[in-house]
C-alpha positions as CSV (number, residue, x, y, z in Angstrom):
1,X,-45.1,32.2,67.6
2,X,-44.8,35.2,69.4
3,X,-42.5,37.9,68.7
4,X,-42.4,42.3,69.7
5,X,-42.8,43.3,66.4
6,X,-45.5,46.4,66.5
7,X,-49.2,46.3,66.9
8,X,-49.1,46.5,63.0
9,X,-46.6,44.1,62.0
10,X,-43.6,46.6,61.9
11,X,-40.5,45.8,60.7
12,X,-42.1,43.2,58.2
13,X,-44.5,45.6,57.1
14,X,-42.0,48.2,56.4
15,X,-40.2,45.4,54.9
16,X,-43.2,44.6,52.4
17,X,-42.8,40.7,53.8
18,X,-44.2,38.6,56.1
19,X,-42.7,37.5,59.4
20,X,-39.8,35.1,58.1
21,X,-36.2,33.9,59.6
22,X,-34.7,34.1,56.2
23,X,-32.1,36.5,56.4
24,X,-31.5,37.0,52.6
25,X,-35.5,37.5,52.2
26,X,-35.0,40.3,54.8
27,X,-32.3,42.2,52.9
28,X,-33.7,41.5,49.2
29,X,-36.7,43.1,50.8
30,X,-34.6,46.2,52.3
31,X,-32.9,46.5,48.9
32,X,-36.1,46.2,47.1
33,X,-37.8,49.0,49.5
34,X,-34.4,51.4,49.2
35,X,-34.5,51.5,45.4
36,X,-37.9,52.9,45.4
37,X,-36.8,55.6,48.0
38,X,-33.9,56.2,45.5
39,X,-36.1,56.7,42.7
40,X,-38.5,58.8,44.7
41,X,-35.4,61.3,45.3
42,X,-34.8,59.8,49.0
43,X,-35.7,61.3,52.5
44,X,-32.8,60.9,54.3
45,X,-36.0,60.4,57.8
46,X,-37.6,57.6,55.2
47,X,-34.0,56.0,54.6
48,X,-33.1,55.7,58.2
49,X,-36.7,54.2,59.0
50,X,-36.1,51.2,56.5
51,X,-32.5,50.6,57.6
52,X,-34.0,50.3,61.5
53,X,-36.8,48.0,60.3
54,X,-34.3,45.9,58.2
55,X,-31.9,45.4,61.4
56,X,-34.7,44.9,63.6
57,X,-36.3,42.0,61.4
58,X,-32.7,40.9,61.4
59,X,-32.7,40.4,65.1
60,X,-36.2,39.1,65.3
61,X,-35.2,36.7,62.7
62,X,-32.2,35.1,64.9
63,X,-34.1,35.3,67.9
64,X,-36.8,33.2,66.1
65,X,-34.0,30.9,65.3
66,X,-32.6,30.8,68.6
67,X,-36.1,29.8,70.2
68,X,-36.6,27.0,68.1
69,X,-32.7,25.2,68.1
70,X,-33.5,25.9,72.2
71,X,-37.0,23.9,71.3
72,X,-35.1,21.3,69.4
73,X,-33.0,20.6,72.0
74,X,-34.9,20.3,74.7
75,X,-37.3,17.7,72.9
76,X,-34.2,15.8,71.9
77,X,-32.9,15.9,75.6
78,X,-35.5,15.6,77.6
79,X,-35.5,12.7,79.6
80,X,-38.4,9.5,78.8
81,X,-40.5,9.0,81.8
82,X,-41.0,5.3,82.6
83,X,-44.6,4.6,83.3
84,X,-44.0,1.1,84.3
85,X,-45.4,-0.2,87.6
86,X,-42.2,-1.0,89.6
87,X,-42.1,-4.2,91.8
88,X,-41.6,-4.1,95.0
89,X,-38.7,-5.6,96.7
90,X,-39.2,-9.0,98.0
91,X,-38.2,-10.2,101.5
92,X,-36.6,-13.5,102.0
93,X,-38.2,-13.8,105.5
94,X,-34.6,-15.0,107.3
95,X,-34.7,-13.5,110.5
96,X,-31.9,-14.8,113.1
């Protein structure tokens, strides 16, 4: 699946994770990643870079779902296709 996340994997890789729609994943990672910047007496640049990252993976993650319920659907609705040969309609031949 295709998504615009960066040419090297950004947010997920900012995010330590790989592409996922799981929004709790998404923000154990961003709380994971923020208490090492708070142990590392936090840049207030590297804390806004993480929070972007988390709310764009947050986005990408319900535009993922979005795609696929739209996928579901449209298998479950699509019309069947009858590939039976149809007869055709016979004349009675009554002319007056």
């Amino acid at each position: 699946m295709v998504t615009k996340s960066g040419a090297n994997g950004w947010p997920w890789s900012a995010l330590g994770i790989a592409e996922t729609v799981d929004k709790a994943a998404i923000r154990a990672a961003y709380d994971a990643k923020r208490a090492e910047l708070d142990a590392e007496a936090m840049r207030i640049s590297a804390f806004a870079e993480l929070t972007e990252a988390r709310e764009k993976a947050l986005f990408l993650a319900s535009e993922l779902l979005r795609v696929r319920e739209r996928e579901e659907v449209s298998e479950a609705v699509s019309p069947r296709v009858d590939t039976a040969p149809r007869s055709k309609p016979t004349s009675t031949g009554t002319h007056t």
